[in-house]
LUMKEMAR-434227 format. One record per residue: residue in three letters; x, y, z of N, C-alpha, C, O, CB in turn. Coordinates in steps of 0.1 Angstrom, whole numbers, m for minus. Glycine has a CB too. Example, Ala and Ser with C-alpha at 12.3 -4.5 7.8 and 13.67 -1.06 7.14 Angstrom:
BEGIN
("ala" (132 m57 78) (123 m45 78) (132 m33 78) (142 m33 85) (113 m45 90))
("ser" (128 m22 71) (137 m11 71) (129 0 79) (134 11 80) (141 m6 57))
***
This chain:
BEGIN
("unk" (8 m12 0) (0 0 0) (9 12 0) (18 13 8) (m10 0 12))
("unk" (6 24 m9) (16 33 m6) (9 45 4) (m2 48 4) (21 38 m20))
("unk" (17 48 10) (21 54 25) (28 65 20) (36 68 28) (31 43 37))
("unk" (29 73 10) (33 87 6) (25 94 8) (14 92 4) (37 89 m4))
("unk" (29 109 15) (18 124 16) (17 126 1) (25 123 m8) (25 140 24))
("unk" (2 132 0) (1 134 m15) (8 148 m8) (9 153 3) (m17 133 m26))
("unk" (12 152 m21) (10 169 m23) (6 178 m26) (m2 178 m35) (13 173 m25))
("unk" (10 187 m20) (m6 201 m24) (m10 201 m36) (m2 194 m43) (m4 220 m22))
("unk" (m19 206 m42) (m24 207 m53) (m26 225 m51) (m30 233 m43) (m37 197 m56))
("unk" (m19 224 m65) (m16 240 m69) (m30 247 m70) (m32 256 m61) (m7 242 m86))
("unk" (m41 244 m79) (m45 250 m79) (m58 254 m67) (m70 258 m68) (m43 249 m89))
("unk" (m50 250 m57) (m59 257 m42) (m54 266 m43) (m62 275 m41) (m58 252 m27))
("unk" (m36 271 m47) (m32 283 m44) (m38 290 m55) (m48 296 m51) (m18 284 m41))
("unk" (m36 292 m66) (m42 300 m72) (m55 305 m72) (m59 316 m76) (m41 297 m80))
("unk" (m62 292 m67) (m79 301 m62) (m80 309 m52) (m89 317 m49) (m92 292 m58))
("unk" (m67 309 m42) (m71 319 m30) (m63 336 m37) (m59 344 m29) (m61 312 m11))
("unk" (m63 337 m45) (m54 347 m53) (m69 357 m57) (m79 356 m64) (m45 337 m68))
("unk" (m64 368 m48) (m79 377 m52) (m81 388 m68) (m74 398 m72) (m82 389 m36))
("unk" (m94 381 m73) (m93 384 m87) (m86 399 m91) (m88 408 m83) (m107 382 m93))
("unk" (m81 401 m100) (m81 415 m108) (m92 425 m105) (m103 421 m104) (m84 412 m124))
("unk" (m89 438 m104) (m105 449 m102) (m106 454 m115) (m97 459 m121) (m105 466 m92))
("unk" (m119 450 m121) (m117 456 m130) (m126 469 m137) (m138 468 m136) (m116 447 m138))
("unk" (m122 478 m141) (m126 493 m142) (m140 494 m143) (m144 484 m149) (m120 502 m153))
("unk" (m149 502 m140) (m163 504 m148) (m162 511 m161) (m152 519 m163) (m173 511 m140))
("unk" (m171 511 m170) (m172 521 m176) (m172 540 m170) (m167 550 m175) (m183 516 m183))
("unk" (m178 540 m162) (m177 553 m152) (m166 558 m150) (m164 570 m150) (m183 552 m138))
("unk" (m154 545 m145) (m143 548 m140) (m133 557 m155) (m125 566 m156) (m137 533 m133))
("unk" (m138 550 m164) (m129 555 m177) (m136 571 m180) (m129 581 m184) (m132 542 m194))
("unk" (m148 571 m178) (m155 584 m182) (m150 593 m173) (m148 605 m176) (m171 583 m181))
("unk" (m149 590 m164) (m145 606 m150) (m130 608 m155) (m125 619 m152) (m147 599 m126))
("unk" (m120 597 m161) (m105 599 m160) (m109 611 m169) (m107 623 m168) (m93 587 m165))
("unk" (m117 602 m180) (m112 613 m192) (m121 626 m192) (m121 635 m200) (m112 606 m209))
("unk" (m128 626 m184) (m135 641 m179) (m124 650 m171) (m125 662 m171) (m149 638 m168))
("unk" (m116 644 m165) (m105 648 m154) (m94 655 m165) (m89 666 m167) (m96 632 m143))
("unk" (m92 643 m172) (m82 652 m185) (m83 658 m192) (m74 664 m197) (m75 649 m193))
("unk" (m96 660 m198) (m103 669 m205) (m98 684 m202) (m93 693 m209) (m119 666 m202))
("unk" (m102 686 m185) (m104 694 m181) (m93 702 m179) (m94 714 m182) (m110 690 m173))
("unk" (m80 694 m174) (m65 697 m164) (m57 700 m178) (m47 707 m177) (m58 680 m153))
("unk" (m59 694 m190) (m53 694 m200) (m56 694 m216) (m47 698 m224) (m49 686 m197))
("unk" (m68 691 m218) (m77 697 m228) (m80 685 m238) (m77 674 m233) (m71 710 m235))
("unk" (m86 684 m251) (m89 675 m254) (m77 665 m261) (m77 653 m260) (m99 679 m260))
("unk" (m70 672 m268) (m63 665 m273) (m51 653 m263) (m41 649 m268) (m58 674 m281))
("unk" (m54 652 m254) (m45 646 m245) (m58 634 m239) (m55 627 m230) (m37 660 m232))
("unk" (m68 634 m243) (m78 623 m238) (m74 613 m251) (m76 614 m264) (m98 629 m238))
("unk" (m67 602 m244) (m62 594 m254) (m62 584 m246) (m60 588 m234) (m49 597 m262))
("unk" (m63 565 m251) (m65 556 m242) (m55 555 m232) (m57 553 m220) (m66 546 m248))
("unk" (m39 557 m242) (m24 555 m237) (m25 561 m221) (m23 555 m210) (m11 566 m248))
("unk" (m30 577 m222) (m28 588 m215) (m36 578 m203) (m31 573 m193) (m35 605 m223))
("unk" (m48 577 m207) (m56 575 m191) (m54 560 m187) (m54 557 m175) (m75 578 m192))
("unk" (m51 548 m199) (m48 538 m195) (m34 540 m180) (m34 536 m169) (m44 530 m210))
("unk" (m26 546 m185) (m15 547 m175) (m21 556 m162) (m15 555 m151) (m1 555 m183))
("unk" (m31 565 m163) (m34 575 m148) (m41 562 m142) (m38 557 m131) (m46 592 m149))
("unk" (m51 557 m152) (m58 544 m142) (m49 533 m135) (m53 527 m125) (m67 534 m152))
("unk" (m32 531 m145) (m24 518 m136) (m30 508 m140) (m32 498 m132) (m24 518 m120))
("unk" (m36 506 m157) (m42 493 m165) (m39 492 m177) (m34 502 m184) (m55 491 m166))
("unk" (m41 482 m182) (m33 480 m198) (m44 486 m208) (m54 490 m203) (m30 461 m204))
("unk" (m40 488 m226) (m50 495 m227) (m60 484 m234) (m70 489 m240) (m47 509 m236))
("unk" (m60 474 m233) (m66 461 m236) (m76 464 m223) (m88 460 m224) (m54 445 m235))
("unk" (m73 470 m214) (m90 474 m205) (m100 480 m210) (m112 477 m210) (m89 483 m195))
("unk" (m93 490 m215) (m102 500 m221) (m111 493 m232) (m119 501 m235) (m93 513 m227))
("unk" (m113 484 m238) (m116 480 m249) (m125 469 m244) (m129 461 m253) (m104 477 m259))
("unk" (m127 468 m233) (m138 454 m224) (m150 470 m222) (m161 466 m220) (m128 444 m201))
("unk" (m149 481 m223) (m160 488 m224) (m168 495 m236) (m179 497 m239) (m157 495 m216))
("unk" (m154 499 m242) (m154 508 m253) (m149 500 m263) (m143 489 m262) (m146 520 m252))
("unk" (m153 510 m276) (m154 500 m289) (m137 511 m297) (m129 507 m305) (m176 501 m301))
("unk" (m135 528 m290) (m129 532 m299) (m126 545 m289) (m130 547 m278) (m136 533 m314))
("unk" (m118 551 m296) (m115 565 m284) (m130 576 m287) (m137 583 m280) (m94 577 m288))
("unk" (m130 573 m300) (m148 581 m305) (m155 577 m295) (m157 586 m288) (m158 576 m320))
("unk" (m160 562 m290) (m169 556 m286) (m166 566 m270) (m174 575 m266) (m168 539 m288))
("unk" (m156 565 m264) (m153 569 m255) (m157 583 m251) (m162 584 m240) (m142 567 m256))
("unk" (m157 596 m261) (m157 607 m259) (m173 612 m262) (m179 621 m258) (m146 612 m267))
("unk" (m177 600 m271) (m196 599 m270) (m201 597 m258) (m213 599 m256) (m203 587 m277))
("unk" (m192 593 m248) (m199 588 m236) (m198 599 m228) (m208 600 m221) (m194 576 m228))
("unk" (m188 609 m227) (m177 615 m218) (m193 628 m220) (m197 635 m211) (m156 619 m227))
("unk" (m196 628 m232) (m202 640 m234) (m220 636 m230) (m228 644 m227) (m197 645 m251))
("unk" (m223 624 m231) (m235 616 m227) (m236 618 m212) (m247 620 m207) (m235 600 m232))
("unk" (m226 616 m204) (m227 619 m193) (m228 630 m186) (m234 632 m175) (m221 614 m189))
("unk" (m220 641 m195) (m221 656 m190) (m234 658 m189) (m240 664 m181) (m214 667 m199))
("unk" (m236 653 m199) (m254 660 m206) (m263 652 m193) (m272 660 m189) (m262 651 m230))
("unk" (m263 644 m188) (m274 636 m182) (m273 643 m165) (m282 646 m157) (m271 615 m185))
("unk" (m254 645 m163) (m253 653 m147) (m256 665 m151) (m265 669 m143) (m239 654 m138))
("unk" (m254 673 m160) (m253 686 m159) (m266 694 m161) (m268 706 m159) (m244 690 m168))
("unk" (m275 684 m167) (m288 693 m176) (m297 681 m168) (m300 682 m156) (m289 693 m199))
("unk" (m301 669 m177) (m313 661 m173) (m314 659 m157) (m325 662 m152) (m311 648 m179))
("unk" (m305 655 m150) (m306 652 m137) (m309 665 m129) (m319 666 m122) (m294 646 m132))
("unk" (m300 676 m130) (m300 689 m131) (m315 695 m129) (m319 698 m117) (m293 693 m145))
("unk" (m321 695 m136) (m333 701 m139) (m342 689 m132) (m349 694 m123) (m336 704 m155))
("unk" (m343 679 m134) (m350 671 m124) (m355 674 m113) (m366 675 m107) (m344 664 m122))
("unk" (m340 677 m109) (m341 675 m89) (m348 691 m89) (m358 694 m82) (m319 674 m77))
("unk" (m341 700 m97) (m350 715 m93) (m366 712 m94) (m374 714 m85) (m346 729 m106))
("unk" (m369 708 m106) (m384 707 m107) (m389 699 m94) (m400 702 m89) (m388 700 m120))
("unk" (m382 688 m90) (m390 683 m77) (m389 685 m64) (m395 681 m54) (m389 672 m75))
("unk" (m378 695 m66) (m379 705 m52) (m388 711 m50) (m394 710 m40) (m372 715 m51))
("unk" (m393 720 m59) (m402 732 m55) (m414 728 m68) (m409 722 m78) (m394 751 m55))
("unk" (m429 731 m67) (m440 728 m73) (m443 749 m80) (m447 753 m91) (m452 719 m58))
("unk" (m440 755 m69) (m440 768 m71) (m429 774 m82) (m417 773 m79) (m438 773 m59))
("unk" (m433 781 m95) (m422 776 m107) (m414 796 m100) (m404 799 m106) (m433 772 m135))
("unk" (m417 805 m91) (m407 810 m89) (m395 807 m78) (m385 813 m75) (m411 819 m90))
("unk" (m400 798 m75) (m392 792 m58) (m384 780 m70) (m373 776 m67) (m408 781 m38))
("unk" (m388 776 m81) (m376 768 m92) (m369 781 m101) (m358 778 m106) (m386 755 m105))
("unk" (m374 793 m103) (m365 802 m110) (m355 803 m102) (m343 798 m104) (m369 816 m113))
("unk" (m359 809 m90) (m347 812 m75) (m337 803 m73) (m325 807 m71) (m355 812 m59))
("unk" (m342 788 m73) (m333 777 m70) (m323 779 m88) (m310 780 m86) (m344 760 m67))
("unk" (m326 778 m97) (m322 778 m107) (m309 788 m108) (m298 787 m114) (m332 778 m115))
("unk" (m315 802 m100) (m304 815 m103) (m293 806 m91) (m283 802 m97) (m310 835 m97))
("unk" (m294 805 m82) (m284 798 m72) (m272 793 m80) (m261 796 m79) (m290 787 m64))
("unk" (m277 784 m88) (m266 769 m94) (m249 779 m94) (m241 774 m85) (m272 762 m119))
("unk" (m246 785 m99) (m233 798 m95) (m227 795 m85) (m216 790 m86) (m238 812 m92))
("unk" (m231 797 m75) (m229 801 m58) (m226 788 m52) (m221 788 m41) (m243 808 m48))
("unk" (m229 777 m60) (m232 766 m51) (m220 759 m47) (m220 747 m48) (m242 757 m56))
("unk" (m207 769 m42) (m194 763 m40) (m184 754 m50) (m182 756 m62) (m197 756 m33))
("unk" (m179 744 m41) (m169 732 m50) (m177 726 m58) (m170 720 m67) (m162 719 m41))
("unk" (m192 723 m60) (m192 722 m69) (m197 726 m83) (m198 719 m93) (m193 716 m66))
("unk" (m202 741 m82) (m200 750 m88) (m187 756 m94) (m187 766 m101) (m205 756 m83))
("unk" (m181 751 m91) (m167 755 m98) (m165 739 m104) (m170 735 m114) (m153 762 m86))
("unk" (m160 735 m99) (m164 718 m107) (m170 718 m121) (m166 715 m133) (m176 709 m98))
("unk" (m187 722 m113) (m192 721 m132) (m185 730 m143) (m179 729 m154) (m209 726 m134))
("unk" (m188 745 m131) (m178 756 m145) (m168 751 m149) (m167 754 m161) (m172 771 m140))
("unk" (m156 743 m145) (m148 738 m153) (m146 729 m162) (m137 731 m171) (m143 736 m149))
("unk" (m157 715 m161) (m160 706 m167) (m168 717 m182) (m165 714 m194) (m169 693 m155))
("unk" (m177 727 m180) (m183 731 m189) (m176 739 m200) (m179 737 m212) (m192 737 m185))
("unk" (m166 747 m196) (m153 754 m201) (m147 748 m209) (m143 754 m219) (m145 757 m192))
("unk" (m144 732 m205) (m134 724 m214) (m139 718 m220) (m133 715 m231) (m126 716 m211))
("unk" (m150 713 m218) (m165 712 m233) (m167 724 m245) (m168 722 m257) (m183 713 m225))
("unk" (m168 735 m239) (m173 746 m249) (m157 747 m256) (m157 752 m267) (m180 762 m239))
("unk" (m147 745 m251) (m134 747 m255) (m134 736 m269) (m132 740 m281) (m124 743 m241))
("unk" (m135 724 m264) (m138 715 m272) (m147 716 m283) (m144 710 m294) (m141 708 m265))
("unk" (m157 722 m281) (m173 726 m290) (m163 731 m299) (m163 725 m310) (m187 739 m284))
("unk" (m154 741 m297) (m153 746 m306) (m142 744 m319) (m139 753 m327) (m154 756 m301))
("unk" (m138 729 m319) (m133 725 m331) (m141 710 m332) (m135 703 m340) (m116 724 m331))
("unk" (m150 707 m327) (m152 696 m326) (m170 695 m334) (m177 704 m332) (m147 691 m311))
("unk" (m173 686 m339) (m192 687 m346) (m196 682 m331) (m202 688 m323) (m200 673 m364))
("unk" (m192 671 m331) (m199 663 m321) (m200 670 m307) (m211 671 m300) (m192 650 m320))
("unk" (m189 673 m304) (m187 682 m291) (m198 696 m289) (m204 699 m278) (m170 689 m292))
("unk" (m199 702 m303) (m211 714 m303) (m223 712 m304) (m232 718 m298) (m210 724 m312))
("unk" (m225 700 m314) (m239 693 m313) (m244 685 m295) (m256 681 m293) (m238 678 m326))
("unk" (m237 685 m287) (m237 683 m273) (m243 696 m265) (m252 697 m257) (m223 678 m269))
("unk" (m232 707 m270) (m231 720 m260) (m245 724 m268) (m255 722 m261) (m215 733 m261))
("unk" (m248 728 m278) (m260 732 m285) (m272 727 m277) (m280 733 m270) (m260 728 m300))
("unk" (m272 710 m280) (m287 707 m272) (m288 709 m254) (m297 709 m247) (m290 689 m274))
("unk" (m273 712 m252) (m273 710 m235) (m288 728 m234) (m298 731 m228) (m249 714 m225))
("unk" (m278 732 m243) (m281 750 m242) (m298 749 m241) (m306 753 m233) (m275 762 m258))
("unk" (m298 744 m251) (m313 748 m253) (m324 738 m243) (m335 743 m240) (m317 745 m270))
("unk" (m320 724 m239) (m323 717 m227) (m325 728 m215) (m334 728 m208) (m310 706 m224))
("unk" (m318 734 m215) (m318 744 m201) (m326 757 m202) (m332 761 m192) (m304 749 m197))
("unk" (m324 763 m213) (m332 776 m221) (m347 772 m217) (m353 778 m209) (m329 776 m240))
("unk" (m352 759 m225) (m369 753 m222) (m366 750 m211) (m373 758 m205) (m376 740 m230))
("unk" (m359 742 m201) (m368 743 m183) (m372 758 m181) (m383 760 m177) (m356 738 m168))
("unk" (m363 770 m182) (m365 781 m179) (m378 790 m189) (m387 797 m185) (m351 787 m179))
("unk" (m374 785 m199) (m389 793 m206) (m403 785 m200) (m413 793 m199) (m390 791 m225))
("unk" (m404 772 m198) (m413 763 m190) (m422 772 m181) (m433 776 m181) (m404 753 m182))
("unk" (m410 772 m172) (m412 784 m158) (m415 798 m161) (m421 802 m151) (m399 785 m147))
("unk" (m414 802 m165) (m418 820 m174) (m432 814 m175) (m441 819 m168) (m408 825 m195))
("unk" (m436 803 m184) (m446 804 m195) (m456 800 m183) (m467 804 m185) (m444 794 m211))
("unk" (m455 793 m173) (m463 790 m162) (m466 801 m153) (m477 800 m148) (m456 779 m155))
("unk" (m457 816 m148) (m462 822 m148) (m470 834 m157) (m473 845 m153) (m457 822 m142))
("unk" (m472 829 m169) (m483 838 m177) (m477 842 m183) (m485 847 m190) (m490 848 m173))
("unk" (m466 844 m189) (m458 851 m201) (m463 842 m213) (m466 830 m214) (m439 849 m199))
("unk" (m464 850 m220) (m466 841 m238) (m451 836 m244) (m440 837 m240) (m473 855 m252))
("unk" (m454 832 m250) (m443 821 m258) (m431 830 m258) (m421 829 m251) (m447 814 m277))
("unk" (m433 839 m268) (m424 844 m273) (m415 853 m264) (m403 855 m266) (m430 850 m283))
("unk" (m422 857 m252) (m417 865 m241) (m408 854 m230) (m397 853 m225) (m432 873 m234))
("unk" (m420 848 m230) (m410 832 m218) (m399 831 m221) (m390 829 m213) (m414 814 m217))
("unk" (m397 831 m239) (m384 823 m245) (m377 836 m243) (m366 833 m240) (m385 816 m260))
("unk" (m379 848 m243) (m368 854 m242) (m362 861 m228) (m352 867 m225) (m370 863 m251))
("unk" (m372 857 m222) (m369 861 m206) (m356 848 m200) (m347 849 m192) (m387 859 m195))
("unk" (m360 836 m207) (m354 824 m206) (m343 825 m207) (m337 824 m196) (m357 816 m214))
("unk" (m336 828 m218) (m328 831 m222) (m315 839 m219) (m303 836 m220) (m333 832 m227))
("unk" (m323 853 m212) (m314 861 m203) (m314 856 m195) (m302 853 m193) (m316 872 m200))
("unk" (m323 850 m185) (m317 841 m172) (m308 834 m172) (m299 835 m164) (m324 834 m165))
("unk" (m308 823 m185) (m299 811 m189) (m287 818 m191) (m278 812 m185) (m303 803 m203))
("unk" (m282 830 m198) (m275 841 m198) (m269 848 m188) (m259 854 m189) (m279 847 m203))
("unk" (m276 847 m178) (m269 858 m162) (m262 848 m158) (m251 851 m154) (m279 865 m146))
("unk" (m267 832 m158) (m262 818 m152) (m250 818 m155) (m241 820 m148) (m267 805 m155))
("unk" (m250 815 m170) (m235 815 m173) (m224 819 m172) (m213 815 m170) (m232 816 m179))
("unk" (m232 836 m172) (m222 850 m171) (m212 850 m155) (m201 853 m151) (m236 867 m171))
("unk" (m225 844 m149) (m216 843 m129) (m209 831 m129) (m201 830 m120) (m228 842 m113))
("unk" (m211 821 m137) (m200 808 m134) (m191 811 m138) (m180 806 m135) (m201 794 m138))
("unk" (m192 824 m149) (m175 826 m158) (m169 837 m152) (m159 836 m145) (m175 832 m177))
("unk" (m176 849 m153) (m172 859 m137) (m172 854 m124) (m177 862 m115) (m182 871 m134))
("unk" (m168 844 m121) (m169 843 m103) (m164 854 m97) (m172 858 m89) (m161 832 m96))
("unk" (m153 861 m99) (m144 867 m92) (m148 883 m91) (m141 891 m85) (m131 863 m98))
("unk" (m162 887 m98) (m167 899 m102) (m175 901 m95) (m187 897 m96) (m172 901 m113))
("unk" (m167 912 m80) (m173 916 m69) (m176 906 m58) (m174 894 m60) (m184 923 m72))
("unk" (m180 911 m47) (m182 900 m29) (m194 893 m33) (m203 895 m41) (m186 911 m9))
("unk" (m191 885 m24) (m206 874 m19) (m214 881 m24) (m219 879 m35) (m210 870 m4))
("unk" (m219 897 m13) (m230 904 m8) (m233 908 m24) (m244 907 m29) (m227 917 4))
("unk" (m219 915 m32) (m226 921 m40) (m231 906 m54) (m237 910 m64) (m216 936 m46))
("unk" (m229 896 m54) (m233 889 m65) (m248 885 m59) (m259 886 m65) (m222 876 m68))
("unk" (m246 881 m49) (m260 883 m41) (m276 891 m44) (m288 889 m46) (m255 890 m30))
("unk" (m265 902 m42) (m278 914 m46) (m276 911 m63) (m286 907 m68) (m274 934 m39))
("unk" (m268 913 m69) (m270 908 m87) (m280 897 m84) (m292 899 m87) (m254 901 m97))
("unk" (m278 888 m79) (m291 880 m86) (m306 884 m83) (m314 883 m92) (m290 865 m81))
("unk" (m307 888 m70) (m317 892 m66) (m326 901 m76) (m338 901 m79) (m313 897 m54))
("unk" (m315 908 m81) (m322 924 m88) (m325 920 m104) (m333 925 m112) (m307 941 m88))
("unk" (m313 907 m107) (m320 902 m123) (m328 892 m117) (m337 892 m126) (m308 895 m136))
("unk" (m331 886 m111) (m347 876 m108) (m357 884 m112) (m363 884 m123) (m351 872 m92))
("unk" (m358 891 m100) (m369 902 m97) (m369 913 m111) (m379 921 m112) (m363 911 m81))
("unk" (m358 913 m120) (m365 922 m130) (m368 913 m141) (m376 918 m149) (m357 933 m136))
("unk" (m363 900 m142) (m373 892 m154) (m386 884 m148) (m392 875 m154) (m363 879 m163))
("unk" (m388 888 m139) (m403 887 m134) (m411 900 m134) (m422 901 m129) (m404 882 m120))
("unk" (m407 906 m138) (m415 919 m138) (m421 918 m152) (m414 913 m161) (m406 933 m135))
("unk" (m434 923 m155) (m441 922 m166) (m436 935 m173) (m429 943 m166) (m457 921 m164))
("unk" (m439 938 m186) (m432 949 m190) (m445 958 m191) (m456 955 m191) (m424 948 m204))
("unk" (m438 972 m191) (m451 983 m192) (m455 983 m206) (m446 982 m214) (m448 1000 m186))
("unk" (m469 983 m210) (m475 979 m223) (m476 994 m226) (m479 1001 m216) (m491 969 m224))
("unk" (m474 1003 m239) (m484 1016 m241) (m491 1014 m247) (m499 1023 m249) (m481 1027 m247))
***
């Protein structure tokens, strides 16, 4: 009878070996939103973010079909945090469409991450502007946001044509303060919003 220890069998050790992590699609979208941003578009390349992630670029390609595919997403996601979700949560905050103008003038002020978006939006519009795909993004974002705000006009009583243009300038003061941050104190951006609210709610005098 043989009376020899068997010996281990290898592959116990290899199963206690904890698997690979492997990236999400999200994880590839935020790098190259990060580099977009820090460094601009031309530097969103698999090489570039394969190496910030510390993965081969054979990863990138378990999500994505192409670096196009990639930058379709980069810009699918801006659009869904920056606008769709965006406007969501305002509309289900408040039922009262000027307590959603008011919330809407805020988005500026709203700290780290108001500066965040202003930057992420900066290196998009930067982008827009050699890119189709990149401006066919910024274009619909614009006007995505223009209609929540003419929405709210036209709900308080403004006619079409007036909502849309009241819309517009508000969508316009928004921008104007994420790009001017640094134009005057707290108090006085403060009182700016207050005084353009309160004058695109004001009806105009008819003769």
């Amino acid at each position: 009878m043989n009376t020899a220890v068997p010996r281990p069998r290898t592959v116990a050790a290899k199963s206690s070996a904890a698997p690979r992590t492997q990236l999400s699609p999200e994880a590839w979208i935020d790098a190259a939103t990060a580099v977009l941003v820090d460094r601009g578009i031309d530097h969103v390349r698999v090489d570039v973010l394969a190496g910030g992630l510390g993965v081969t670029r054979g990863s990138f390609y378990w999500h994505f079909r192409d670096r196009e595919d990639l930058l379709r997403r980069v810009l699918a996601a801006w659009r869904e945090r920056a606008t769709e979700q965006l406007t969501a949560r305002l509309a289900q905050a408040h039922d009262d469409p000027r307590e959603q103008l008011a919330d809407a003038s805020t988005l500026p002020f709203r700290g780290r991450a108001a500066t965040r978006a202003a930057r992420i939006e900066l290196a998009i519009r930067a982008w827009a502007r050699r890119d189709a795909m990149a401006r066919e993004a910024v274009d619909a974002a614009d006007a995505a946001r223009i209609g929540y705000h003419e929405r709210l006009f036209a709900a308080l009583g403004f006619a079409a044509g007036e909502a849309h243009a009241r819309a517009f300038a508000l969508y316009g003061y928004e921008v104007a303060e994420s790009l001017l941050h640094r134009q005057g104190s707290a108090e006085q951006r403060a009182a700016r919003r207050r005084f353009v609210l309160a004058l695109l709610q004001q009806p105009l005098a008819r003769c």
